[in-house]
Residue frames as qw, qx, qy, qz and C-alpha x, y, z in Angstrom:
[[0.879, 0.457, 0.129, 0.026, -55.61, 21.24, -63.47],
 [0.526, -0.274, 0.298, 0.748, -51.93, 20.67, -64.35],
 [0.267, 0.505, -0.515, -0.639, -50.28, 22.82, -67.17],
 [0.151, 0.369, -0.841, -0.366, -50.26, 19.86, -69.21],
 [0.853, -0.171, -0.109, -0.481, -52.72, 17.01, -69.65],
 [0.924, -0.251, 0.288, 0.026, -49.57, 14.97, -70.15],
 [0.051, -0.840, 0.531, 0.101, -46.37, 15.07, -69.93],
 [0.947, 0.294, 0.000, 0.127, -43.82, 12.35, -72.15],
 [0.120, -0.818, 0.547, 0.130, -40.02, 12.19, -71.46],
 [0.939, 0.321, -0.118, -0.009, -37.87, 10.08, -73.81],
 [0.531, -0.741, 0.346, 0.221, -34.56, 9.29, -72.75],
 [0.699, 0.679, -0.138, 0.177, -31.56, 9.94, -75.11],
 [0.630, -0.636, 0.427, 0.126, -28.80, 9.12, -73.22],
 [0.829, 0.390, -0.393, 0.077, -25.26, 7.79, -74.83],
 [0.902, -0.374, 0.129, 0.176, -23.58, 5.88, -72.62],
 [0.048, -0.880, 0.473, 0.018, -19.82, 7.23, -72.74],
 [0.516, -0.380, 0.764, -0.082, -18.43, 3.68, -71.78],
 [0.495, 0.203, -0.664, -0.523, -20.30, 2.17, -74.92],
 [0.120, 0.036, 0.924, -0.360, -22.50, 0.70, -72.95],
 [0.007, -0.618, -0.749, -0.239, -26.34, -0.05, -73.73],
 [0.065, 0.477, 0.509, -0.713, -28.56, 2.88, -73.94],
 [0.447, 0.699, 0.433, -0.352, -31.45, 4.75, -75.46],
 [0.344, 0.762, -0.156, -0.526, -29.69, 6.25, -78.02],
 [0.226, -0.265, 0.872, 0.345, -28.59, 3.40, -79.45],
 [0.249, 0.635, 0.676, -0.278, -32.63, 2.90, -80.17],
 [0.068, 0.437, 0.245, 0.863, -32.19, 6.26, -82.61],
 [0.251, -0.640, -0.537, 0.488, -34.06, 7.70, -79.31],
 [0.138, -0.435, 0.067, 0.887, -33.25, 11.51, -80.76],
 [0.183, -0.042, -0.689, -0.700, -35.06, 10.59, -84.20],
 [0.376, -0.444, -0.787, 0.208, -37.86, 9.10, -81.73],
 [0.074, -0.532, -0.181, 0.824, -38.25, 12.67, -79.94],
 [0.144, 0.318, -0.071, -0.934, -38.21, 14.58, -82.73],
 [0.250, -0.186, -0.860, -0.403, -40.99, 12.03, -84.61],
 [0.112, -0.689, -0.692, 0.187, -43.33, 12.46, -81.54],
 [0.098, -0.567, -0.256, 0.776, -43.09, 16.14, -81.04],
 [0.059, -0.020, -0.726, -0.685, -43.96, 16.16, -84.91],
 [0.200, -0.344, -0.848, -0.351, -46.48, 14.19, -85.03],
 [0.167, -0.595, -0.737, 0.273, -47.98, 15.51, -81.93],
 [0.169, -0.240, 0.255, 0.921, -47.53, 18.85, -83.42],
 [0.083, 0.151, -0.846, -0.504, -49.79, 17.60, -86.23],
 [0.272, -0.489, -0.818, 0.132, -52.77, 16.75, -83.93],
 [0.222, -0.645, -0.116, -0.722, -52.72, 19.86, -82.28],
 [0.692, -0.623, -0.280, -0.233, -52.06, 18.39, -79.66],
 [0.665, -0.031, -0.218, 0.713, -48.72, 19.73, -78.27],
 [0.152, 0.536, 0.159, 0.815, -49.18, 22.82, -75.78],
 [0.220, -0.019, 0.487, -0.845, -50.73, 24.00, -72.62],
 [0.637, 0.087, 0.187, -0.743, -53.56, 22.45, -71.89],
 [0.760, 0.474, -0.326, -0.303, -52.72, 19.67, -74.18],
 [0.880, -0.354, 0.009, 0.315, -49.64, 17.21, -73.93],
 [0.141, -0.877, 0.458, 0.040, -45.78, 17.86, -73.88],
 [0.905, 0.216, -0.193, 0.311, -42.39, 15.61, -75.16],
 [0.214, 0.886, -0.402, 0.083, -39.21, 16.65, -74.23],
 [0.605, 0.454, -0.559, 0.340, -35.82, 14.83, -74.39],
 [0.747, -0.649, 0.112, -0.091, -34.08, 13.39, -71.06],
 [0.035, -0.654, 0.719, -0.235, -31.21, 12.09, -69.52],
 [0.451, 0.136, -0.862, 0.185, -30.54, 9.08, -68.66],
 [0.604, -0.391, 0.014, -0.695, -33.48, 8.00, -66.44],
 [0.270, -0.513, 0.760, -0.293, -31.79, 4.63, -64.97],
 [0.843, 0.097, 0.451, -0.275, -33.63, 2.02, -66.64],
 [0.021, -0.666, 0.686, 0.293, -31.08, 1.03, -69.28],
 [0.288, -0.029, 0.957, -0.026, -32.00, -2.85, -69.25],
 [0.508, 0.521, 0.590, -0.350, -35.60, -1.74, -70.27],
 [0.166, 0.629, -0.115, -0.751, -34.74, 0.74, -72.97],
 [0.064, 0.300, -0.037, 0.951, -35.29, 2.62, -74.97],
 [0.229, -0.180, -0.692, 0.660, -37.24, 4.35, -72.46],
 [0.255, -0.602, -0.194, -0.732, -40.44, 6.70, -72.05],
 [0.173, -0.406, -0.731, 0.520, -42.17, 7.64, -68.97],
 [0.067, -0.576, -0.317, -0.750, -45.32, 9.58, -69.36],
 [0.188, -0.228, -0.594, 0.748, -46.77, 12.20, -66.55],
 [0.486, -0.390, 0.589, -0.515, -48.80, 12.29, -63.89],
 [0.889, -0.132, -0.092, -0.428, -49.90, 8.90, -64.74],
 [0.198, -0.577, 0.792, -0.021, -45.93, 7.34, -64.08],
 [0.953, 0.274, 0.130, 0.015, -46.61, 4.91, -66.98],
 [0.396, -0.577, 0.616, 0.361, -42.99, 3.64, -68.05],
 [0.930, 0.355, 0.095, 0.003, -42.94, 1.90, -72.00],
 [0.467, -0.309, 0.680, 0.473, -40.29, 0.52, -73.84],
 [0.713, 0.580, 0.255, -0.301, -40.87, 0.98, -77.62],
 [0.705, 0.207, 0.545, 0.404, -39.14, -0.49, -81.37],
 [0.292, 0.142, 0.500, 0.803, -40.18, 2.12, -83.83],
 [0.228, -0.024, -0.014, -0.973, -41.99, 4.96, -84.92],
 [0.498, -0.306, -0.764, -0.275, -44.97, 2.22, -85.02],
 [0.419, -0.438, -0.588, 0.536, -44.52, 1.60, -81.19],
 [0.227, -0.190, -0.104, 0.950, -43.96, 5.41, -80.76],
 [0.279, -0.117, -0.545, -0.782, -47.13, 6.36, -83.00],
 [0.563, -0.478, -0.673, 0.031, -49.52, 3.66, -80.85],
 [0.441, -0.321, -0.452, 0.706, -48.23, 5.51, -77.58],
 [0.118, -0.148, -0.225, -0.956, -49.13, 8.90, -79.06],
 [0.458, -0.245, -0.391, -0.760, -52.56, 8.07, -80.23],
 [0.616, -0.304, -0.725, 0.047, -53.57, 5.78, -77.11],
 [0.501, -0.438, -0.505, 0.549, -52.03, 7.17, -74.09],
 [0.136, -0.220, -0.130, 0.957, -50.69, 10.63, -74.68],
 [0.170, -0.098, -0.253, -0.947, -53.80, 11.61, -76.46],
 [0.633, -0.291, -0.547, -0.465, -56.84, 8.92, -75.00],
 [0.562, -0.548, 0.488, -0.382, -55.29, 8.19, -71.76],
 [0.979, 0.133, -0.127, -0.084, -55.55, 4.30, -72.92],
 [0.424, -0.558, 0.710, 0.064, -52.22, 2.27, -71.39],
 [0.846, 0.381, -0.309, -0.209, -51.13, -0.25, -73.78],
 [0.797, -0.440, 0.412, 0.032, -49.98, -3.38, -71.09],
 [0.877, 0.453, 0.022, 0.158, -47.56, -4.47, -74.65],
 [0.128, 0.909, 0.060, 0.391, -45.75, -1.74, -74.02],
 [0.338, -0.857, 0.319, -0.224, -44.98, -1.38, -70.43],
 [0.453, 0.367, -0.631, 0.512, -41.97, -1.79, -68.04]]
């Protein structure tokens, strides 16, 4: 069994060049809203799931970005709405939400 059930990386990149990226998306406010919330569940922890921040993860066009592990779902998400759905579906039911992906 992994550490984790599942594992969530958000990408907060800023693009140096002022080009498009996640953090234009408030991507950092995003981070710290899941790791909250999933906080909040109890469900952040060994055994359990996991968030952490990223780099730049090359998908720029899609963004803002997640990718969640082992299942190498990719979303794109608006707001703490989007970001909330993802939570309570995937990272915590497993449930893909096809709205979502990239």
């Amino acid at each position: 069994m992994s550490f984790y059930t599942r594992h969530a990386f958000i990408c907060t990149n800023r693009a140096a060049d002022g080009s498009a990226c996640c953090e234009d998306h408030n991507a950092m406010a995003m981070v710290k809203y899941a790791k909250d919330r999933l906080k909040e569940l109890g469900m952040f922890g060994p055994g359990k799931a996991r968030l952490n921040k990223s780099g730049c993860m090359g998908r720029c066009a899609a963004g803002p970005v997640l990718v969640i592990y082992p299942d190498e779902v990719w979303y794109t998400y608006v707001d703490k709405e989007d970001v909330e759905e993802i939570i309570q579906e995937h990272l915590i039911n497993g449930h893909e939400i096809p709205r979502l992906k990239i």
